[in-house]
C-alpha positions, 0 to 999 in steps of 0.5 A, a space after each residue: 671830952 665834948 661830943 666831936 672832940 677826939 683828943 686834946 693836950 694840958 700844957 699845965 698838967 701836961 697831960 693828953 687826954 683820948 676820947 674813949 670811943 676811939 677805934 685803935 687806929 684813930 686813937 693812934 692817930 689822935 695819941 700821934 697829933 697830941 703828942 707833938 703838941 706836948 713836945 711843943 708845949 702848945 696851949 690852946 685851941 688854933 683851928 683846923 688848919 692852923 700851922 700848930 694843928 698843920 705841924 702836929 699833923 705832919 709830926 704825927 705822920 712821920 711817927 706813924 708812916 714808914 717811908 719805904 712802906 708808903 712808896 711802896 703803896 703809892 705805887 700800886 695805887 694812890 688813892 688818900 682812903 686805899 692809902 689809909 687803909 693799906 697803912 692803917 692810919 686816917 686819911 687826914 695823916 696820909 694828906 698830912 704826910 703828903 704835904 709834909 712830902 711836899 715841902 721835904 722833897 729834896 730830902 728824899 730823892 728815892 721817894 721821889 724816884 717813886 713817885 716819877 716811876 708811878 707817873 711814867 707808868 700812868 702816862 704809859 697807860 693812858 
């Protein structure tokens, strides 16, 4: 793999390949993001933050985060690098994630409650 890349899919071989000087924990996070792009059958290279890259990080967020596990963690505190520590994954799949959150919040209203309940609590303190 070139120097900085850390995982990329073959759409004609279908193939995922990992750089090898991944820890275990971007390895996962990288397998995760490659992997939608197999389920998608995405080819090429979009950029940082192109809806391809933008969805394969909220899929790889959704295989990788536990919901309950996350409210739970956000309500003791909500800080992106405590969050990724605490749920052993990379930060960019905590912010990932969030906005993944964002645009499905109807969906999740005990999430939601969580997330009122962390507000009140600072509103409380301050």
């Amino acid at each position: 793999m070139e120097a900085g890349i850390q995982g990329a899919f073959d759409r004609e071989t279908s193939t995922i390949f990992l750089a090898s000087n991944l820890s275990d924990m971007q390895r996962a996070c990288v397998l995760a993001h490659e992997i939608s792009h197999a389920k998608h059958r995405d080819h090429g290279c979009y950029g940082h933050r192109s809806p391809m890259e933008r969805r394969a990080d909220m899929d790889a967020a959704r295989l990788l985060i536990n919901p309950t596990e996350y409210a739970t963690a956000e309500l003791v505190c909500d800080n992106v690098v405590w969050l990724a520590r605490e749920l052993n994954v990379m930060p960019y799949i905590i912010r990932a994630y969030r906005e993944w959150l964002h645009e499905n919040q109807s969906n999740f209203g005990f999430l939601g409650k969580q997330v009122q309940k962390r507000e009140e609590h600072y509103e409380r303190l301050c």
